[in-house]
C-alpha distance (Angstrom), angle and dihedral (degrees) to the residues before:
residue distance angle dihedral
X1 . . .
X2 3.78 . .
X3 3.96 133.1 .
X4 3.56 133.2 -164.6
X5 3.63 120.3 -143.5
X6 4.00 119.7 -168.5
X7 3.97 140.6 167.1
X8 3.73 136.1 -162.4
X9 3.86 86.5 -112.6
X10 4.12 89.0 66.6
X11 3.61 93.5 -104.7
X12 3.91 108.2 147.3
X13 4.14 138.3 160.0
X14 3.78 133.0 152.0
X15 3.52 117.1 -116.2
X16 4.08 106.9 -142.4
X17 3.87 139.8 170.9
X18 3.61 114.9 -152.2
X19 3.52 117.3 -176.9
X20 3.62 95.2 -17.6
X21 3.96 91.2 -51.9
X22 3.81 116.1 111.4
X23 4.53 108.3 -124.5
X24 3.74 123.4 -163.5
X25 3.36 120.0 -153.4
X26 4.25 133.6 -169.8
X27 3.45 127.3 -173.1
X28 4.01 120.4 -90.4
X29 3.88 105.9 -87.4
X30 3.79 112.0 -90.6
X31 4.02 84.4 26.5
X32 3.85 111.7 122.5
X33 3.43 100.7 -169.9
X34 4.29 142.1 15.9
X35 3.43 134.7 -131.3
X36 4.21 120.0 -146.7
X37 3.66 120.1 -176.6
X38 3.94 123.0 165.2
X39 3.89 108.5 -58.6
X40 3.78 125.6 66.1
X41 3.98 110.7 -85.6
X42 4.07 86.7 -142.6
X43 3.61 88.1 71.5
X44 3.88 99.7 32.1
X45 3.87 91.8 -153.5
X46 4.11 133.7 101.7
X47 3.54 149.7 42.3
X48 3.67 108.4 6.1
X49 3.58 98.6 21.7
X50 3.71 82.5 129.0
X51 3.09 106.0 65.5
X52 3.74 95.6 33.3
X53 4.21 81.7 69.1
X54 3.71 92.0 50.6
X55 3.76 98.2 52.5
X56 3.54 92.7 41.4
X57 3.84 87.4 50.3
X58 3.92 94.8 53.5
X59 3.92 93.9 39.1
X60 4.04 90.8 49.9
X61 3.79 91.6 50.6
X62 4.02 92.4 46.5
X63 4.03 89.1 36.2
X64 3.76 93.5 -129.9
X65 3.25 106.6 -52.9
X66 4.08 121.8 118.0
X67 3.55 129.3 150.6
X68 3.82 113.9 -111.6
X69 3.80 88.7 -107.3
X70 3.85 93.2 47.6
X71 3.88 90.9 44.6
X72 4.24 90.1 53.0
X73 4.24 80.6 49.3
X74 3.54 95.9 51.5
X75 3.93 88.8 54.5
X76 3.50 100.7 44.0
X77 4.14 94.5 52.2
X78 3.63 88.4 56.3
X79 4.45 99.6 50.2
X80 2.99 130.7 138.7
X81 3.85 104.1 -108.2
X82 3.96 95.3 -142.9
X83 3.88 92.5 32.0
X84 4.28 92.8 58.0
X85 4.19 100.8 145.1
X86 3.78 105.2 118.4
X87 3.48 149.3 -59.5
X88 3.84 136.1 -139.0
X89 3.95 139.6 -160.2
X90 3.94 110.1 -166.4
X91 3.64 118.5 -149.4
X92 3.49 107.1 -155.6
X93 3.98 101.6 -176.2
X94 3.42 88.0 51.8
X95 4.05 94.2 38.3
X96 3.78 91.7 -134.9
X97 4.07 134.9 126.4
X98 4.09 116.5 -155.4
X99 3.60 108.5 -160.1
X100 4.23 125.8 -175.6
X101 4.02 115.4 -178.3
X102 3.84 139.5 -132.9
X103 4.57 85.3 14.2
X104 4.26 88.6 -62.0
X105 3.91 106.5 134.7
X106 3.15 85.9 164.5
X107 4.43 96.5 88.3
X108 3.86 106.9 31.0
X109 3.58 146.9 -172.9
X110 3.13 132.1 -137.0
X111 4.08 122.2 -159.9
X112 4.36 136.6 -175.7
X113 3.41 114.5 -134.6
X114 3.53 114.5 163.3
């Protein structure tokens, strides 16, 4: 299992246990943000390795930055077809979560949460 931990200040890692032994890892240096799919980023190899490339690809080219509404797009192109419950991009400057369901970014909604 894997957990990612993030402030307002930019302050990020994913919290992992591998084989019974507890991994931390931080963003590549000059990297302002992370991307976690389903497989443990310590071994950088599984399920979801797929779409780990292709939201690392669009967030390289743009260097980070999305809108909120762009960010919730770029998760729901790359679902998992059988998998469809929801997605959610957190803003945490704002202190806000927008959530769409079953990969439709098209009808939104948008929570406070801090």
């Amino acid at each position: 299992s894997h957990y990612m931990l993030a402030d307002k200040d930019g302050n990020t890692a994913v919290v992992e246990w591998v084989g019974g032994e507890m991994s931390v890892c931080r963003p590549e240096d000059g990297k302002n943000y992370f991307v976690m799919t389903n497989f443990a980023l310590a071994s950088m190899s599984g399920f979801g390795m797929d779409r780990y490339e292709s939201y690392e690809k669009t967030l390289g080219e743009c260097g980070g930055i999305l809108s909120e509404k762009d960010a919730l797009h770029l998760l729901t192109e790359n679902v998992i077809e059988s998998d469809k419950m929801w997605s959610v991009v957190f803003n945490l400057n704002k202190g806000t979560a927008l959530v769409c369901f079953r990969g439709d970014d098209s009808k939104t909604y948008s929570y406070r949460i801090g």
